[in-house]
N, C-alpha and C positions, 0 to 999 in steps of 0.2 A: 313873553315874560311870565313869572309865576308870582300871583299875587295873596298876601297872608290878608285875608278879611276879619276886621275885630272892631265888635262896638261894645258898647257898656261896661267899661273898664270900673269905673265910678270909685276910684281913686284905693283899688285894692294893688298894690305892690306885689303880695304871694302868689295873685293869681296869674298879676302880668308876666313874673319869671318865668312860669310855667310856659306858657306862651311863645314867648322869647324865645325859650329855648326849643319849641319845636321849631318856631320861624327861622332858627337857625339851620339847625338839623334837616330841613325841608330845602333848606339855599333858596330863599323866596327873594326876590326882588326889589321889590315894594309893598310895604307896609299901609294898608288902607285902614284908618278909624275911623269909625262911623261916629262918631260923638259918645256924649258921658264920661270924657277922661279920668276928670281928676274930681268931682264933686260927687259925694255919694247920696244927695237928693234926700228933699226930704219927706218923700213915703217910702225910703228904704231905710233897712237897720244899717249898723252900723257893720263897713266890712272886715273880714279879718285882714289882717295885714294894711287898715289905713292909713296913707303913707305918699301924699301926693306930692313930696318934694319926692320923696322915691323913685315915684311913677314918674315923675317929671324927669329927672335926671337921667332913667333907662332911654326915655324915647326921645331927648335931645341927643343922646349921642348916635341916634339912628334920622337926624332929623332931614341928612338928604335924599333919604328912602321915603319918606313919609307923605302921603295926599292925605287931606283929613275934614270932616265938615263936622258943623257943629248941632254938638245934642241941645236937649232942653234945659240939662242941667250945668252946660258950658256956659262961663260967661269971661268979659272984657278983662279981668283979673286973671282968669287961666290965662288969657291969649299970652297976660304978658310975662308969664313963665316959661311958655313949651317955644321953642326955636322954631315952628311951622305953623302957618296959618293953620286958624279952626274956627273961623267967623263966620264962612260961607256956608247958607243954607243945602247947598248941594253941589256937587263936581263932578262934570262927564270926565271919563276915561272913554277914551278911543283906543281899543285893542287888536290889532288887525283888522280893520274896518267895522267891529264890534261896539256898538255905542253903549254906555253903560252908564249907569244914572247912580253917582253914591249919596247916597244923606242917609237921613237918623231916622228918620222915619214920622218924627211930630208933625210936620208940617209936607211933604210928600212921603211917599210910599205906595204899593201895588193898587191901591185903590184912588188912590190923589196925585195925577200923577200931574206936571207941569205939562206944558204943551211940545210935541215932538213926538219923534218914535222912536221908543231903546229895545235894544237885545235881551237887554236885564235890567231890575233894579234892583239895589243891592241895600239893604235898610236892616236897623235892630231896632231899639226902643222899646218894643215890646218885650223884651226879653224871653219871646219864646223863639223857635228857632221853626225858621221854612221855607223847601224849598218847592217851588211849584212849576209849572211852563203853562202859561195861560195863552189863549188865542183870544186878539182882541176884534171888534166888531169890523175892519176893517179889513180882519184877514191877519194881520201880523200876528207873528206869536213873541211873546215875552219868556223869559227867564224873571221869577221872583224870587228873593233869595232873604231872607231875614236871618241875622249869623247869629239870634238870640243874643246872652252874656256870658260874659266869664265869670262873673262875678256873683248876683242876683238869678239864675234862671227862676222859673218860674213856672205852676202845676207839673213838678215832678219832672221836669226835666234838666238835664246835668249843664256842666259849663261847658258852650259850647264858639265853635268860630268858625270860619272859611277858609277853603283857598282852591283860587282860581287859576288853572295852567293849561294853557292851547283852548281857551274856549270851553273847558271841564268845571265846572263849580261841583266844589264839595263841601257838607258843613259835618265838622267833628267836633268829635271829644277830647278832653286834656290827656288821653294816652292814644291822641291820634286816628283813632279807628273810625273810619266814616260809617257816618251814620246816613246821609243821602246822597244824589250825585244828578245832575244835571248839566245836558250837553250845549251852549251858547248856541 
């Protein structure tokens, strides 16, 4: 399966089109948010295009594509708008025997991780973007993948997202062009 990676939407509609439409253009699969749907938080400005019935409306009509966990600035009120859970702290995907860990990154991420071994974790929140392969004390190696924002990035770096296909993580830009790559 080929999967389109996006966190920190934080309820910009202009950026989501964008998006969208490569996720289409790509024929992606499944749609993974990492949280920050629809609330644009507040130590951030305000974003162009704010619009979270918008952004609601795009991504219920994609809602049986969609896994999703929730960010910090997700709450009990978005749930009851978007047509797909977004309560859960975190959600393994199992990809060809590939375990992979999604959340938002506030409460795990590459350095917090729950108990188990994954292939990857795949986290934003920070709104910078990174991808690394770490080897843990055990021997294992990980995939870390943070797909930054689309919306807010942050120290100079552009809106950026993922997508994962045959065990490939990539994080790009809004005209597509990868910027890193990393092998599962």
């Amino acid at each position: 399966m080929k999967y389109f990676l996006l966190s920190d939407i934080h309820g910009s509609v202009t950026q989501l089109v964008k998006v969208l439409d490569i996720y289409r253009s790509e024929h992606c699969d499944m749609l993974l948010l990492l949280g920050d749907i629809l609330n644009y938080g507040p130590r951030n400005g305000v974003p162009e295009g704010l619009d979270a019935k918008g952004v609601t409306e795009r991504l219920n009509a994609l809602a049986d594509n969609i896994v999703a966990v929730r960010g910090n600035c997700d709450s009990e009120v978005d749930q009851m708008l978007l047509h797909f859970p977004i309560q859960a702290t975190y959600s393994l995907l199992v990809d060809e025997g590939r375990k992979i860990l999604l959340t938002h990154g506030h409460v795990y991420n590459d350095q917090q991780l729950p108990p188990g071994h994954f292939d990857a974790v795949i986290f934003g929140h920070t709104h910078l973007w990174k991808l690394s392969t770490t080897t843990l004390s055990d021997g294992h190696r990980m995939v870390c993948c943070n797909t930054g924002s689309i919306t807010f990035p942050k120290n100079g770096n552009v809106p950026t997202f993922g997508i994962m296909d045959n065990g490939m993580l990539s994080i790009r830009d809004l005209d597509n062009n990868v910027l890193a790559e990393a092998q599962l």
